[in-house]
Every structure is written in structure tokens, then in C-alpha cells.
N, CA, C and O atoms as a GROMACS GRO file, in nm:
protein
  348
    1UNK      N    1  -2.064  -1.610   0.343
    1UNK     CA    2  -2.103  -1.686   0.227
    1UNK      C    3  -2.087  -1.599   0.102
    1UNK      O    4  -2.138  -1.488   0.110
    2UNK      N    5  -2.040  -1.624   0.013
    2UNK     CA    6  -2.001  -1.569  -0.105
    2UNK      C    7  -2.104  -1.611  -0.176
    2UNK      O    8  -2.152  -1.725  -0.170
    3UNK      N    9  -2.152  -1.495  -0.264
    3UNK     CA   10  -2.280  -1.489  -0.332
    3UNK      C   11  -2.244  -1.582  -0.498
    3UNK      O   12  -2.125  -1.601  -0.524
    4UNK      N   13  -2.303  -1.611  -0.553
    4UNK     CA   14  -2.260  -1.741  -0.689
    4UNK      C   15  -2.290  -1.596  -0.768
    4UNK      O   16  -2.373  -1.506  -0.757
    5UNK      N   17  -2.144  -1.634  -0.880
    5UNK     CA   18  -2.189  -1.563  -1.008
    5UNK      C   19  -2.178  -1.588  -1.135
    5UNK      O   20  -2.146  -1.706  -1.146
    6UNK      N   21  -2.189  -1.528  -1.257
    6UNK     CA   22  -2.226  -1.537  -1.355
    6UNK      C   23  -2.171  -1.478  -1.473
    6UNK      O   24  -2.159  -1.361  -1.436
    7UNK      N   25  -2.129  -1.482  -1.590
    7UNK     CA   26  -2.120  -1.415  -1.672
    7UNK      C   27  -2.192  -1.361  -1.779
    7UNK      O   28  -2.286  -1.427  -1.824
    8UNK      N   29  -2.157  -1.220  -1.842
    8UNK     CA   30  -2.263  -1.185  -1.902
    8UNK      C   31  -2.185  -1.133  -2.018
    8UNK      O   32  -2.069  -1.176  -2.015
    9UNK      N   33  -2.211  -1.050  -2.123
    9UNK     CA   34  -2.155  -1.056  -2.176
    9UNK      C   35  -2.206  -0.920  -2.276
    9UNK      O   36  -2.309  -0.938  -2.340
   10UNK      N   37  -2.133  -0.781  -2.287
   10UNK     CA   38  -2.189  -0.670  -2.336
   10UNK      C   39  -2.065  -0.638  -2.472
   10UNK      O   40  -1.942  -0.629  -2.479
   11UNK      N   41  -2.201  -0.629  -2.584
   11UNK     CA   42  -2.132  -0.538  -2.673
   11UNK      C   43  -2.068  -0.376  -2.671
   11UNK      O   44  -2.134  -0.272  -2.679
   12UNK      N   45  -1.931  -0.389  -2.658
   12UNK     CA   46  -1.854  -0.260  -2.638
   12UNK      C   47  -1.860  -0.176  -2.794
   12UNK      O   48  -1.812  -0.227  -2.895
   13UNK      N   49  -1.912  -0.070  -2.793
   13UNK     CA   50  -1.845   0.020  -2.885
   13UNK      C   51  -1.796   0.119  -2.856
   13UNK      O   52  -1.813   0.166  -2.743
   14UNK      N   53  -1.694   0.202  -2.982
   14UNK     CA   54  -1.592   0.306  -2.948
   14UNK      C   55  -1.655   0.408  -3.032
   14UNK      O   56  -1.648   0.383  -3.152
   15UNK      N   57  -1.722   0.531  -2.996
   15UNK     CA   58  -1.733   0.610  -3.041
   15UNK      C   59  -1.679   0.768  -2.982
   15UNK      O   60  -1.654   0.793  -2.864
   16UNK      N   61  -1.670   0.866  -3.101
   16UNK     CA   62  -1.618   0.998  -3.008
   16UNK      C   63  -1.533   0.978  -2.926
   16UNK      O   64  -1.574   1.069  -2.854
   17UNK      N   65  -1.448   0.939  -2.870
   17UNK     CA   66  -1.382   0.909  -2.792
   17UNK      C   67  -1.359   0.873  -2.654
   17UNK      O   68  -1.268   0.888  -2.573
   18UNK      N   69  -1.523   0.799  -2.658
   18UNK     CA   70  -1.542   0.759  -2.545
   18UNK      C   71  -1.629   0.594  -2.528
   18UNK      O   72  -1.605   0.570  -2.646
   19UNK      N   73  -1.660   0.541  -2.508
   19UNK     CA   74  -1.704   0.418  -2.487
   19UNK      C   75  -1.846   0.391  -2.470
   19UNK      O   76  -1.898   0.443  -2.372
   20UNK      N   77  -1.923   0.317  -2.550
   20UNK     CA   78  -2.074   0.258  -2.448
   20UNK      C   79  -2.097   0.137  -2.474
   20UNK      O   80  -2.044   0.105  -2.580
   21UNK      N   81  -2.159   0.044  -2.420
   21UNK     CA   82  -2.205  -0.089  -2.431
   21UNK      C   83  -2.326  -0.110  -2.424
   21UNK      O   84  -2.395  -0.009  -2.412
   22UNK      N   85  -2.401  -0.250  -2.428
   22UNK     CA   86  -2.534  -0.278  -2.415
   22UNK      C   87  -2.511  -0.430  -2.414
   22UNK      O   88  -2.455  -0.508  -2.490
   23UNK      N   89  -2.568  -0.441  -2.315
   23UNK     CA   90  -2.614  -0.641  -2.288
   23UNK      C   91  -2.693  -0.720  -2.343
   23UNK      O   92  -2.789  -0.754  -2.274
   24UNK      N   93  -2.686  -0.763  -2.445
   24UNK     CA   94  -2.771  -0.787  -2.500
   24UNK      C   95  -2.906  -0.879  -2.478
   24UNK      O   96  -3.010  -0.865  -2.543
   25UNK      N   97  -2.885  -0.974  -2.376
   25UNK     CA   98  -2.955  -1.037  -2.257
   25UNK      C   99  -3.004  -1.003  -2.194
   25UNK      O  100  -3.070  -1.071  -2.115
   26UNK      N  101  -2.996  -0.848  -2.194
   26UNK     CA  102  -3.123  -0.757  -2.077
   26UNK      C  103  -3.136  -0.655  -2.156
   26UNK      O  104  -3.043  -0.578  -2.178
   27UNK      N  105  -3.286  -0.638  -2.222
   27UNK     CA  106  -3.279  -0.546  -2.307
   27UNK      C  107  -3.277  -0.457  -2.216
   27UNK      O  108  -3.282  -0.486  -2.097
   28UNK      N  109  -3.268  -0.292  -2.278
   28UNK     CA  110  -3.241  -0.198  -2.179
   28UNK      C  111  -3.112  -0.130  -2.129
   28UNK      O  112  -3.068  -0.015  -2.134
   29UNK      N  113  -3.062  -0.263  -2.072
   29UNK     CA  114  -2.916  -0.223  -1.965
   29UNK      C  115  -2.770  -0.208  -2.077
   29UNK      O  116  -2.723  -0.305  -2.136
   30UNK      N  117  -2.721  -0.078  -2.088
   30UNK     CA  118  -2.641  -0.031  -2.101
   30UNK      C  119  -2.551   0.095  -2.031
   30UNK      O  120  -2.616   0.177  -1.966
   31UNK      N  121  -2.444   0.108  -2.040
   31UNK     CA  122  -2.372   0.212  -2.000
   31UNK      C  123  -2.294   0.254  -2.090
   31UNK      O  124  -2.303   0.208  -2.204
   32UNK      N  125  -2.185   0.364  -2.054
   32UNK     CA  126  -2.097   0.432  -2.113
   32UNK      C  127  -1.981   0.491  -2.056
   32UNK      O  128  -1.980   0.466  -1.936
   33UNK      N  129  -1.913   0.539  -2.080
   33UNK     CA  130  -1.773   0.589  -2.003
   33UNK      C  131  -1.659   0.664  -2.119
   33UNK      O  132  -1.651   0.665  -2.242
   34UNK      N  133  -1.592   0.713  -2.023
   34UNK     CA  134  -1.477   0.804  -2.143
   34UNK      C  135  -1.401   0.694  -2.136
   34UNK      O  136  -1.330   0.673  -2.234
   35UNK      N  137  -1.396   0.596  -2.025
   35UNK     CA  138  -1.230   0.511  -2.061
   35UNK      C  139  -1.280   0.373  -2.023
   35UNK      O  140  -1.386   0.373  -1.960
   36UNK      N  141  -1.220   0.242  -2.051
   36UNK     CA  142  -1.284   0.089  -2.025
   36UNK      C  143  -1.328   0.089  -1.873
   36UNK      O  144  -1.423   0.030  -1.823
   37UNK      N  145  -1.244   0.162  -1.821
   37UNK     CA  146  -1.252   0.103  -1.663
   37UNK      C  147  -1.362   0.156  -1.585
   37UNK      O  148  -1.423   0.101  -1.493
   38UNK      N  149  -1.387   0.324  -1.659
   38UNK     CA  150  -1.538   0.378  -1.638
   38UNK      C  151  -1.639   0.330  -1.708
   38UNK      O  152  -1.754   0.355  -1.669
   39UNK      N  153  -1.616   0.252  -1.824
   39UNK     CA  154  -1.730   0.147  -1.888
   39UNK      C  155  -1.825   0.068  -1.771
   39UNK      O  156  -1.939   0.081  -1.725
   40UNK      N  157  -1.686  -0.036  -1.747
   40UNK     CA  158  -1.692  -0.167  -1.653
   40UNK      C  159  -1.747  -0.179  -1.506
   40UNK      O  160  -1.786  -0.271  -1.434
   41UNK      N  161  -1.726   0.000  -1.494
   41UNK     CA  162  -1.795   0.031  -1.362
   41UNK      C  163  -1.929   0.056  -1.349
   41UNK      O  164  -1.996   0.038  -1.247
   42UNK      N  165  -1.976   0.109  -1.487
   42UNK     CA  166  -2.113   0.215  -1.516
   42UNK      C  167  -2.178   0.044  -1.523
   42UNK      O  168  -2.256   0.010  -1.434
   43UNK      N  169  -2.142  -0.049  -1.626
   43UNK     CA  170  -2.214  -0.150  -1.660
   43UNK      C  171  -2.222  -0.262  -1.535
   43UNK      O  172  -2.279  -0.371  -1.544
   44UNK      N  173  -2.162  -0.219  -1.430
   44UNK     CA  174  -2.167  -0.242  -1.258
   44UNK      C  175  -2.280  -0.229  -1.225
   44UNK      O  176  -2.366  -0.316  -1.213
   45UNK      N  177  -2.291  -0.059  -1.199
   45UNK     CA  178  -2.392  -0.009  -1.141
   45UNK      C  179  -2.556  -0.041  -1.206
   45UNK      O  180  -2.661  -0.046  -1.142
   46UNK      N  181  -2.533  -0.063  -1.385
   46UNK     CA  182  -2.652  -0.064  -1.419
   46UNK      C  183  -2.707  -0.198  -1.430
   46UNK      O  184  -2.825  -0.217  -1.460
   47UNK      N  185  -2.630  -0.283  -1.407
   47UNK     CA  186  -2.654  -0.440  -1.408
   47UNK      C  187  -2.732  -0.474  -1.271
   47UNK      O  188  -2.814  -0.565  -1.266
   48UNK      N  189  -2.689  -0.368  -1.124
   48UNK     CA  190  -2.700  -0.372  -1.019
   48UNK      C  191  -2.869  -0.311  -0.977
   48UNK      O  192  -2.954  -0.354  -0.900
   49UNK      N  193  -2.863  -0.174  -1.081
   49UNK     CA  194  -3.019  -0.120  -1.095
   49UNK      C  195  -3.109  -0.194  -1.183
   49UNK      O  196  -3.230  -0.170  -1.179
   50UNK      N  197  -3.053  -0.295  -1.274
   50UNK     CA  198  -3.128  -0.358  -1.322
   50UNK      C  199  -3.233  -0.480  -1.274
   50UNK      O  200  -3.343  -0.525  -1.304
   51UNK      N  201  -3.084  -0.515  -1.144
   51UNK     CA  202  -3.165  -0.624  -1.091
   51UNK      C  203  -3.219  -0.537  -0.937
   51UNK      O  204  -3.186  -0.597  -0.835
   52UNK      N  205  -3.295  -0.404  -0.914
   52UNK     CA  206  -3.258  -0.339  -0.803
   52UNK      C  207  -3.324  -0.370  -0.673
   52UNK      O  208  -3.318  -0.330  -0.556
   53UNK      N  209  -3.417  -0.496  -0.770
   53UNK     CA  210  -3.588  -0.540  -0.676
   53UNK      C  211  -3.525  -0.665  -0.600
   53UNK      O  212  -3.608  -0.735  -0.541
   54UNK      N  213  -3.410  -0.698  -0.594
   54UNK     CA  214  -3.335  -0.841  -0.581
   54UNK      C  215  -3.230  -0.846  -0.525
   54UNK      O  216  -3.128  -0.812  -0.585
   55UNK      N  217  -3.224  -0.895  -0.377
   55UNK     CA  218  -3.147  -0.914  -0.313
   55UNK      C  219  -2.921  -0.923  -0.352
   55UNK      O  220  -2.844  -1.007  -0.400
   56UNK      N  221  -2.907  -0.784  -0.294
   56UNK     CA  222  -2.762  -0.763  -0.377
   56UNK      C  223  -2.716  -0.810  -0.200
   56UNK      O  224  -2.782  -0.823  -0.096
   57UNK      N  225  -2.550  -0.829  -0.241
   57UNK     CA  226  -2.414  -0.824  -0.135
   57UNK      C  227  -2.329  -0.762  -0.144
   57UNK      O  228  -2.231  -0.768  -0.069
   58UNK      N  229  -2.343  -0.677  -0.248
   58UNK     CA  230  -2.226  -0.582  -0.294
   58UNK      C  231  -2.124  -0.658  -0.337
   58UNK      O  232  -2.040  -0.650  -0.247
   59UNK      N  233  -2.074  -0.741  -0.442
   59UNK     CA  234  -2.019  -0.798  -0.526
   59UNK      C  235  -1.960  -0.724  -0.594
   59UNK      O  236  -2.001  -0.611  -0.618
   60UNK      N  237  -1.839  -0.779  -0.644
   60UNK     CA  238  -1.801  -0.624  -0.741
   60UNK      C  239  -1.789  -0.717  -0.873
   60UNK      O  240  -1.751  -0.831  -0.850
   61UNK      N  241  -1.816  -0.684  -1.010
   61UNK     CA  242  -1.804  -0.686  -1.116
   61UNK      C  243  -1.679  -0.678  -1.193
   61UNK      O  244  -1.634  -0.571  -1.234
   62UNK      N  245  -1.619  -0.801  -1.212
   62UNK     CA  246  -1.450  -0.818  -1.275
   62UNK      C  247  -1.494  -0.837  -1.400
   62UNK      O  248  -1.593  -0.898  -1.440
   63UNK      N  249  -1.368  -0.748  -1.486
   63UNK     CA  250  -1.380  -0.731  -1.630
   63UNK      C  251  -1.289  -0.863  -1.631
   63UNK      O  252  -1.212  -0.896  -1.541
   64UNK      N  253  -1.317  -0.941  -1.766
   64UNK     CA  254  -1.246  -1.023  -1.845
   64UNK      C  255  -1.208  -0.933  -1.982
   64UNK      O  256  -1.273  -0.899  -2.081
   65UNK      N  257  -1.001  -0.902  -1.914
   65UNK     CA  258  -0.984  -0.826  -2.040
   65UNK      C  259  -0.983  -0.899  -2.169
   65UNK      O  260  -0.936  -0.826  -2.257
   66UNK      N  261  -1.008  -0.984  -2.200
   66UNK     CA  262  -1.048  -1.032  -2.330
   66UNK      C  263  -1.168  -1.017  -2.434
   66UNK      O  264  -1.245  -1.098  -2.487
   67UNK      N  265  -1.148  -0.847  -2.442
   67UNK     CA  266  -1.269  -0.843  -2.554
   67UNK      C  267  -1.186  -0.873  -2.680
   67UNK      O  268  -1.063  -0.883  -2.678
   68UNK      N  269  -1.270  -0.887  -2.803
   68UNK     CA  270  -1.259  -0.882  -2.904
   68UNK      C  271  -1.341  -0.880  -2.990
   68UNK      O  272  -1.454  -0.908  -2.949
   69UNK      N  273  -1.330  -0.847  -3.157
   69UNK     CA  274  -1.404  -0.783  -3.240
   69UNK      C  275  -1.529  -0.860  -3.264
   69UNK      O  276  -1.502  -0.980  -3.255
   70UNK      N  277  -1.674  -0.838  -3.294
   70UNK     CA  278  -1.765  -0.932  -3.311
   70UNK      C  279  -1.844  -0.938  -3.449
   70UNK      O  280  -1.886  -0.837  -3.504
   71UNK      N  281  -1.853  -1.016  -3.479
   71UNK     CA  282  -1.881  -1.040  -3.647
   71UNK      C  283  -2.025  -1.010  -3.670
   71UNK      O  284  -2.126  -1.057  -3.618
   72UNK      N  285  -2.007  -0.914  -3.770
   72UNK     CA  286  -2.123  -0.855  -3.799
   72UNK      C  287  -2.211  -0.754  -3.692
   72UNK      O  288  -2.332  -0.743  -3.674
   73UNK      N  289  -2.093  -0.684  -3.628
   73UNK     CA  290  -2.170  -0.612  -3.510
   73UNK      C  291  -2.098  -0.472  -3.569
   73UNK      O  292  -2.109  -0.371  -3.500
   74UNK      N  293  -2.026  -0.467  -3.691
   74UNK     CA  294  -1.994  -0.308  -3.709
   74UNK      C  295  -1.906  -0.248  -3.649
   74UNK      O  296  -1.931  -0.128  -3.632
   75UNK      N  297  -1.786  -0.293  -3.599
   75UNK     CA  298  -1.696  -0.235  -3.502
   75UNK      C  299  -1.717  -0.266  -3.358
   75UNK      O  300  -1.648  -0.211  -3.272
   76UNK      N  301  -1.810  -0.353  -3.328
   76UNK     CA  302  -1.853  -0.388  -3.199
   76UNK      C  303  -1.681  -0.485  -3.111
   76UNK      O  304  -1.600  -0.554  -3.173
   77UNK      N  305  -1.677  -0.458  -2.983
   77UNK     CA  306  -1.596  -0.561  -2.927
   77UNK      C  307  -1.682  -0.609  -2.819
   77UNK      O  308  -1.743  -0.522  -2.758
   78UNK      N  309  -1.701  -0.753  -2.777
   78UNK     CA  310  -1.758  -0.854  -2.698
   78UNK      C  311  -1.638  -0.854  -2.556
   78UNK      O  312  -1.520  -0.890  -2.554
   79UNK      N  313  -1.746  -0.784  -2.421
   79UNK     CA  314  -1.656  -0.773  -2.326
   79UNK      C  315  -1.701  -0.868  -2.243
   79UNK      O  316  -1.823  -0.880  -2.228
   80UNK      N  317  -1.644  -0.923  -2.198
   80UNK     CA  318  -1.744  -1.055  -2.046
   80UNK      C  319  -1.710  -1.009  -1.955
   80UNK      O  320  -1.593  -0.981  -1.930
   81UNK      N  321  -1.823  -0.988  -1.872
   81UNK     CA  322  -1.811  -0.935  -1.712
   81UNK      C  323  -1.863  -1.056  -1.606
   81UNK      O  324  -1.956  -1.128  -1.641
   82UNK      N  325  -1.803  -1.074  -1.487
   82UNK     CA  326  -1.840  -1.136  -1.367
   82UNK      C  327  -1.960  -1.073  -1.274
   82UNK      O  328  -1.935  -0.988  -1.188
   83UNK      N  329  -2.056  -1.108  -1.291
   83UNK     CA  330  -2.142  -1.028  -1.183
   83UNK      C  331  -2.209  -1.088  -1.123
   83UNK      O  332  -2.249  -1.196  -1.164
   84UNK      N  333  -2.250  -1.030  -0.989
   84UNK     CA  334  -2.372  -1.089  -0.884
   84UNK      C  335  -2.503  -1.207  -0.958
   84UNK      O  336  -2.602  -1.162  -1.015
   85UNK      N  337  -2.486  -1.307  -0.948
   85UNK     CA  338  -2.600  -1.403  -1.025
   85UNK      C  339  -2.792  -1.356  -0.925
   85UNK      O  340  -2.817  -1.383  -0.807
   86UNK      N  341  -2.849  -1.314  -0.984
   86UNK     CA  342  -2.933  -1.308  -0.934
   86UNK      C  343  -3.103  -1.398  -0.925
   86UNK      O  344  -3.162  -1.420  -1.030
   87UNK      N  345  -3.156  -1.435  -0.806
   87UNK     CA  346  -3.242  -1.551  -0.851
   87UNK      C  347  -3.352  -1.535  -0.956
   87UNK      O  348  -3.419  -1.632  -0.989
   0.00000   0.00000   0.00000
């Protein structure tokens, strides 16, 4: 049975030359990475510790490469991720 999921949706910024985000739907949960793909993974794991009290399947978290710039966020880009829906 394939677990139902969800999208979420984290403000990406580029700083120093490396990457961090924050969800804005869960205060708290953010990550960071030197490159998108170590972003997308970190914001995996912390989406995963976020929900850590709550039944996981090990789902993996697909980036929607369609970020883009977000208004009035200062250089922010809006990334949507697929993740484990949790009850």
C-alpha cells in the first residue's frame, strides 16, 4: 500500500554559496545544503524528524524543479516538495 502524499512548499534562499530553506507551514523545519539536491534531501530528513512521533514508510521526497522567485520574500525562490502526508 502506498502511503498518500502531499505537497509542501519551502522558501529557498541562496546565500554564501550555499543554500537554506524554511517551510513556512511548520514553523521550525528548515534545512540547508551546499547544492539543491543536498537542500531537497536535508528538507527530507527534517520534514521526516518533524513528523518523528508519526508513523513513517520511508517515502522519499521528490523535488518539483519548478522553483521560482517569490514576491516580497527578498531573493527568496518557492520550491514544492512531495512528501509522506502525515495523520
Amino acid at each position: 500500500m502506498t502511503q498518500r502524499q502531499i505537497e509542501i512548499e519551502a522558501l529557498v534562499h541562496e546565500e554564501d554559496d550555499s543554500f537554506w530553506a524554511e517551510v513556512p507551514s511548520c514553523p521550525g523545519l528548515f534545512a540547508s545544503g551546499f547544492t539543491l539536491d543536498e537542500l531537497v534531501e536535508g528538507l527530507r530528513e527534517a520534514w521526516l524528524l518533524y513528523h518523528e512521533d508519526e508513523p513513517d514508510d520511508g517515502e522519499a521526497v521528490h523535488a518539483n524543479h519548478d522553483s521560482r522567485p517569490v514576491d516580497g520574500a527578498s531573493g527568496a525562490s518557492l520550491l514544492t516538495l512531495r512528501v509522506p502526508a502525515f495523520a
